[in-house]
Each structure stands twice: as structure tokens, then as C-alpha cells.
N, C-alpha and C positions, 0 to 999 in steps of 0.2 A: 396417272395422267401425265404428260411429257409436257415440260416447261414452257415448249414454243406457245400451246395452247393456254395451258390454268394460265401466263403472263397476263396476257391482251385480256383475258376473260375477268381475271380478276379487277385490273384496270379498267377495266368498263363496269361492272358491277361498284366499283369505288366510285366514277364517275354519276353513275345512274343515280347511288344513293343521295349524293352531294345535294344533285339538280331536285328529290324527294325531298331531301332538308329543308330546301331553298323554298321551294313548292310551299311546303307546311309552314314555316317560322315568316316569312314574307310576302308570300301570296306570286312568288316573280317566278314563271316559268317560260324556257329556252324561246327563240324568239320564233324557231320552225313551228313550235307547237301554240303560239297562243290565239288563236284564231278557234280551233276546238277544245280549249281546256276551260267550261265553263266553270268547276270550283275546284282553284288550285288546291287546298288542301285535301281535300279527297284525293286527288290525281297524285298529288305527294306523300300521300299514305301508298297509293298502287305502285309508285315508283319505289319505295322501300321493301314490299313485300317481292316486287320482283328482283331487287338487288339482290335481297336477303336466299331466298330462294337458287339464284346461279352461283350465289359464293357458297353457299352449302353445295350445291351440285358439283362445284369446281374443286372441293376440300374432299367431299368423300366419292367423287367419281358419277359417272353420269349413269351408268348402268346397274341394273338390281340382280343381285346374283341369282335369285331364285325364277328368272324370268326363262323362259325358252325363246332362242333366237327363230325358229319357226313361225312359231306366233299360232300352233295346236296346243 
């Protein structure tokens, strides 16, 4: 993966997880979202699995070798 992208990707996955910390240890979530975040700690456990999830994606590449670009 070329630098321009893993950068911002990975910074935003460092980002995401932060606001998941926050979520869990404080119950304080961003001020766009608190209107539908009825229990932050759930929502801040979702926010870590999806961090977690695009910084592996970003480390070992987005695509699976054995896949066919077809899609037969």
C-alpha cells in the first residue's frame, strides 16, 4: 500500500480508537454523535473493533490474494 493512503488511514484509525477509549473509560462521545449514542460504552467497544479492523487492513493490505477480481 503507497504512503499517501496507509498515512491518513492509519491516522484516522488512531483517531477512531482514541474517541472508543473515551467512549468506554468516560462515557464522553464527539459532540456530532451524542444525540444517537444511547450507551457509550457499547458504542466505544464498536469504535475499537472498527479501528482495530482498518489498521490490520492498512498493515497487511486490503485485498485477499486468493480472491478472483471477476467475482465467478
Amino acid at each position: 500500500m503507497t504512503p499517501y493512503i496507509a498515512v491518513p488511514l492509519v491516522l484516522f484509525a488512531l483517531f477512531y480508537a482514541a474517541s472508543g477509549v473515551a467512549a468506554i473509560a468516560r462515557g464522553w462521545v464527539l459532540p456530532m454523535n451524542r444525540r444517537r449514542v444511547r450507551v457509550p460504552r457499547i458504542y466505544g467497544w464498536g469504535q475499537l473493533m472498527v479501528a482495530f479492523a482498518l489498521r490490520r487492513q492498512t498493515a497487511f493490505g486490503f485485498s485477499a490474494s486468493g480472491t478472483r477480481a471477476s467475482g465467478h
